[in-house]
N, C-alpha and C positions, 0 to 999 in steps of 0.2 A: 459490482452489482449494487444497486441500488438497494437498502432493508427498509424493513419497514416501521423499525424506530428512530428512521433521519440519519442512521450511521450508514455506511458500505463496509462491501465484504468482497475482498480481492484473493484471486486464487494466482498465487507467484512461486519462482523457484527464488530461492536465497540464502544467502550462509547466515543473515542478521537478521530474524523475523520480528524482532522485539525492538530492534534500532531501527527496520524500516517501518513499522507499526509506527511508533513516535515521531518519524519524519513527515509521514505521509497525513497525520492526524493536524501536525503545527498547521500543513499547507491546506489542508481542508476545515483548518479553525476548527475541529472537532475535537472533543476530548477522546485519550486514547482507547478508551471502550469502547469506544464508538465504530472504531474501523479494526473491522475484524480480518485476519490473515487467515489462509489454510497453504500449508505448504504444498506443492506441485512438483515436489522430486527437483532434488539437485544437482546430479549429475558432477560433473569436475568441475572446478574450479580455478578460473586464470583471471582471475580479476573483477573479473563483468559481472559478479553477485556480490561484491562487496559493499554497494554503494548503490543509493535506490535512482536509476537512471530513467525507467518509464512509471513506475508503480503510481507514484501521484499524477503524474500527467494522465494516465489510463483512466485513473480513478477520476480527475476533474471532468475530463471530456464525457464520460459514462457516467456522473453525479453531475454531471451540467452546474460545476461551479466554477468558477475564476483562480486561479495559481495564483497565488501571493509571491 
């Protein structure tokens, strides 16, 4: 979701909230305050939360900006 100080704020499940924070910040050219996480329950894990596979892509399509 779009804020309303030019940053987003994504609600994801994940083991690395702080390594997907700083991925998803590079690819939205924001600094990392800017893009705020709230965790959504993580449930087990087999690999598929280890590594950020839609969280920026979500985020550019819903922030209407371009993927680097």
């Amino acid at each position: 979701m779009p804020a309303d100080d030019g940053g987003v704020e994504l609600y994801i499940a994940t083991q690395w909230l702080h390594a997907d924070q700083r991925q998803v910040a590079a690819a939205l050219d924001l600094p990392d305050e800017k893009v705020r996480f709230t965790l959504a329950g993580v449930g087990g894990a087999f690999g598929g939360r280890e590594d950020v596979s839609m969280q920026a892509h979500a985020a550019c399509w819903r922030y209407a900006r371009a993927v680097r």
